[in-house]
C-alpha positions as CSV (number, residue, x, y, z in Angstrom):
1,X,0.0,0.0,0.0
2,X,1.6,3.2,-0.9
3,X,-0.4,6.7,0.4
4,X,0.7,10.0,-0.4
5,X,-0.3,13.2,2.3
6,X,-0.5,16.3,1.5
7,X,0.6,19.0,4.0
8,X,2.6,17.1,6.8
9,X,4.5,20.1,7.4
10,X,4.0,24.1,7.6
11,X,5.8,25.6,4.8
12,X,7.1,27.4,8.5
13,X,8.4,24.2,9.3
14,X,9.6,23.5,5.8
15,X,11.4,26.8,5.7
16,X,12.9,25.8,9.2
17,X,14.2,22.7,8.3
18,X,15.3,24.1,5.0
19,X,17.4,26.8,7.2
20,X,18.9,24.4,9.6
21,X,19.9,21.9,7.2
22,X,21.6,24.8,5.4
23,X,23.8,25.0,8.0
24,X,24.4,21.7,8.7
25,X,27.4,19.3,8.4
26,X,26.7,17.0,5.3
27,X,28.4,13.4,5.3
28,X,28.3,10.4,2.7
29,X,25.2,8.9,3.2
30,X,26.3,5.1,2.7
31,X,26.6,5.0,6.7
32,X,23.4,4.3,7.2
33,X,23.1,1.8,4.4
34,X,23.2,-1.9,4.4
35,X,25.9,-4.1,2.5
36,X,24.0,-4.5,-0.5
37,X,22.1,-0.7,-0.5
38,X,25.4,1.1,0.2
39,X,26.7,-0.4,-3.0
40,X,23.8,1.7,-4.8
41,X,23.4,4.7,-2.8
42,X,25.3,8.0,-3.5
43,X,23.5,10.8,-1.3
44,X,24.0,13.3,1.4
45,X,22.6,12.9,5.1
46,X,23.6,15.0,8.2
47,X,24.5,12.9,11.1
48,X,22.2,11.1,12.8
49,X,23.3,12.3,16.4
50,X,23.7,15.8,15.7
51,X,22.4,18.4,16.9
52,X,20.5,19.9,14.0
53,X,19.0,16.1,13.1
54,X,18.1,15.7,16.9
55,X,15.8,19.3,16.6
56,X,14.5,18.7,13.5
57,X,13.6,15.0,14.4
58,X,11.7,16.5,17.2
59,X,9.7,18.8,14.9
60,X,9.2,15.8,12.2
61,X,8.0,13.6,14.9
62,X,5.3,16.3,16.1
63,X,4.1,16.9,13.1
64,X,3.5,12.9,12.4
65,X,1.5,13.3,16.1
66,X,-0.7,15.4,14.8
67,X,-1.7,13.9,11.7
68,X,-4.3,11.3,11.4
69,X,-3.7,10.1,8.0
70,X,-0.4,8.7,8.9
71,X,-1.5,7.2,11.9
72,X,-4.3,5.3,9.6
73,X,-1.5,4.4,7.0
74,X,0.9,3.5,9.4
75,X,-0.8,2.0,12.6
76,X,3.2,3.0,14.1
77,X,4.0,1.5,17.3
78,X,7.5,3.0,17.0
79,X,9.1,5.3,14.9
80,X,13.0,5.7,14.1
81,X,14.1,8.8,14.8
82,X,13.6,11.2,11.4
83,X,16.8,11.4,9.2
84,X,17.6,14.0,6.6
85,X,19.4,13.8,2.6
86,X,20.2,15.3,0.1
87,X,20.9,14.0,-3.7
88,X,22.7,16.7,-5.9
89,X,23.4,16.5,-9.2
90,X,24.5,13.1,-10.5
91,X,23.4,11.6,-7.0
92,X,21.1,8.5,-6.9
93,X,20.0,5.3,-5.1
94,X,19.7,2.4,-7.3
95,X,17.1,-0.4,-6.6
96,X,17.4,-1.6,-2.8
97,X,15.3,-3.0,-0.2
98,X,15.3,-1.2,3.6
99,X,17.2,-2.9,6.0
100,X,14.6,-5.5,8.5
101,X,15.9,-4.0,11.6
102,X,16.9,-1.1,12.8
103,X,18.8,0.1,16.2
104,X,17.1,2.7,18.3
105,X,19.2,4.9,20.0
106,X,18.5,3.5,22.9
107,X,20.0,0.3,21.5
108,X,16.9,-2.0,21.3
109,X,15.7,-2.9,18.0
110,X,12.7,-2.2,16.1
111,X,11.3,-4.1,12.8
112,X,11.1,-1.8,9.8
113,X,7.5,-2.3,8.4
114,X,6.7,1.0,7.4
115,X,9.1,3.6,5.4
116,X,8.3,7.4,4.9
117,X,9.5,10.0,2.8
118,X,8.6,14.1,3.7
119,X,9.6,16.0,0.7
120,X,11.3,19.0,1.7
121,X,12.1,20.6,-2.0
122,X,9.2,21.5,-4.4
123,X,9.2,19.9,-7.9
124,X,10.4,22.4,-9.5
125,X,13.4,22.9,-7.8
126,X,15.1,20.1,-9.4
127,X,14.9,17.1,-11.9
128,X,14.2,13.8,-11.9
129,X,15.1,12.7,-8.1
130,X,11.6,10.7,-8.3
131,X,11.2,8.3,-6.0
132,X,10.4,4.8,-7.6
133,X,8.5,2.2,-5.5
134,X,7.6,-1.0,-6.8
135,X,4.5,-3.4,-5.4
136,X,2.3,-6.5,-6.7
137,X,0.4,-3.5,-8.1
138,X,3.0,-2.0,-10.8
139,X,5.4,0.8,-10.3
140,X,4.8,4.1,-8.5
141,X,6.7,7.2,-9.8
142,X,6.6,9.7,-6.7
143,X,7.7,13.6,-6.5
144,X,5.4,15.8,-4.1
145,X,5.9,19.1,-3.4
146,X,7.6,20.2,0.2
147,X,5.8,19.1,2.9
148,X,4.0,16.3,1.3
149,X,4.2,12.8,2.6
150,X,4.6,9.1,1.2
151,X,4.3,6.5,2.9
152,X,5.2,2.5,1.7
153,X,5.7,-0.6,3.0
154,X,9.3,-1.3,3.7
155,X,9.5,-4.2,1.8
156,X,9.2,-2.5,-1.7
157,X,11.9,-2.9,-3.9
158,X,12.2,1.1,-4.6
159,X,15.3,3.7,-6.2
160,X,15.8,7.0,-6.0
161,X,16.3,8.2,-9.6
162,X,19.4,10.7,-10.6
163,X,19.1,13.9,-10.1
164,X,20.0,16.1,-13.0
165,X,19.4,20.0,-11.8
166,X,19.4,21.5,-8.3
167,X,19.0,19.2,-5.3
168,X,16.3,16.8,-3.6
169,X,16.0,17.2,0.0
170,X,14.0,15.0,2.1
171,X,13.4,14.0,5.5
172,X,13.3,9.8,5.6
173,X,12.5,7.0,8.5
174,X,11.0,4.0,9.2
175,X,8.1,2.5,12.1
176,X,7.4,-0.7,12.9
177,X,3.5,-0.9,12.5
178,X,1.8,-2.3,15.5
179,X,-0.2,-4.4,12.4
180,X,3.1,-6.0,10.4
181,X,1.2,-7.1,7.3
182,X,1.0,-4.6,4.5
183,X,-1.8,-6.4,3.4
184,X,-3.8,-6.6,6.7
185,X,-3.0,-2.7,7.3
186,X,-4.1,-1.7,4.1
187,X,-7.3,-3.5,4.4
188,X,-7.5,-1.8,8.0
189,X,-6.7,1.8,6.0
190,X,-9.6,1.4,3.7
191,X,-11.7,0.3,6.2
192,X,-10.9,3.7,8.2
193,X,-11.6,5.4,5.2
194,X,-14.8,3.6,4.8
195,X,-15.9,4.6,8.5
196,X,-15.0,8.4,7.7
197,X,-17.3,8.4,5.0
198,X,-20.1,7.2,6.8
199,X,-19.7,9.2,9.8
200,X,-20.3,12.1,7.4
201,X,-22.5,11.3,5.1
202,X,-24.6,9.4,8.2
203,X,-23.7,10.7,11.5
204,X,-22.0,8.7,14.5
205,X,-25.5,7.5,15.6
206,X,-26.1,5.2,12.3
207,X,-26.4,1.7,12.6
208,X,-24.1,1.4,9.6
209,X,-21.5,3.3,11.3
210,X,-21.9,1.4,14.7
211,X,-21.5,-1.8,12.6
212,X,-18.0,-0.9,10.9
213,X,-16.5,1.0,13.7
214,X,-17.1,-2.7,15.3
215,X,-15.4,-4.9,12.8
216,X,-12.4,-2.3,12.6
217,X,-12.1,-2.1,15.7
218,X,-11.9,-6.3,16.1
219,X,-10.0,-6.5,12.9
220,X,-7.4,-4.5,14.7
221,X,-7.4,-6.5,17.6
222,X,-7.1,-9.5,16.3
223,X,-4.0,-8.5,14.0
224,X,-2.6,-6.4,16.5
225,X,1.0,-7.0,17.6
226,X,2.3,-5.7,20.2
């Protein structure tokens, strides 16, 4: 299931993160790669532990709180600290699959269901730099303007395609979903939908809203892990 949302951020926010990372130290971005995706990747992050990823993590992380859409898509138990690159001209990421697991910074270990990308340059700042995820359903060219949101499962095969003018910055990370089947979560996401709908075309008193606020609700629990 791949779901794009639209105005995550501010374009305050955006501008702040733009700023910060303007000022920040940039360092080869293979470090946080695994074997085989280092081999593909060329790009730009800021260190993880820095100060400047630290603050705007905080403010990436808020924003998610606040945002019901990527809750629904999601269903996050636990999020990885947001990260930050850059691809300039002549950078890519060739076809890779996220790593399984991933190391909190607390050192325990949390399963990579879910991976998200905030776009934090517009369009028309740069091209190509699409984002290319691949599913059962086809492939999935993706380039949103700042502030916007994708969110995929972690086991798409997906790239990062050259960029050829200016530069693509993004903020990146990864939750483990409290429901770890992308097909079970995206059944639960429609059915969310399904219930919004309802509620306001019918009103929270309806029968028929009563009756699929239920099975969500016991769908959920039975697929729940946690």
């Amino acid at each position: 299931m791949l779901v794009q949302v639209p105005d995550v951020l501010t374009p305050e926010e955006v501008r702040r993160c733009r700023q910060t990372l303007e000022q920040s130290q940039w360092v080869d971005g293979r470090v946080t790669a695994g074997d085989q995706a280092a081999r593909a990747k060329n790009n730009l992050q800021i260190p993880v532990d820095s100060p400047e990823a630290l603050q705007l993590g905080d403010l990436v992380l808020r924003a998610l709180a606040r945002n019901a859409s990527y809750t629904a898509a999601a269903l996050p138990l636990r999020v990885l600290p947001p990260m930050f690159n850059r691809y300039d001209v002549g950078m890519t990421f060739g076809a890779h699959v996220d790593n399984s697991i991933r190391m909190l910074p607390d050192g325990s270990r949390l399963r990579a269901d879910v991976s998200t990308t905030i776009f934090l340059s517009d369009p028309g700042d740069y091209d190509g730099g699409e984002l290319v995820v691949e599913d059962t359903f086809g492939t999935h060219s993706v380039k949103l303007p700042a502030g916007h949101m994708v969110v995929y499962p972690a086991s798409s095969l997906h790239r990062v395609m050259p960029v050829t003018r200016g530069s693509r910055w993004a903020s990146f990370f990864w939750a483990q979903s409290i429901v770890r089947d992308d097909t079970e979560r995206a059944m639960l996401y429609d059915l969310d939908l399904a219930v919004m709908g309802a509620r306001q075309q019918l009103g929270d008193d309806s029968q028929v809203v009563l009756g699929l606020v239920n099975h969500y609700h016991n769908l959920l629990r039975r697929w729940a892990d946690l």
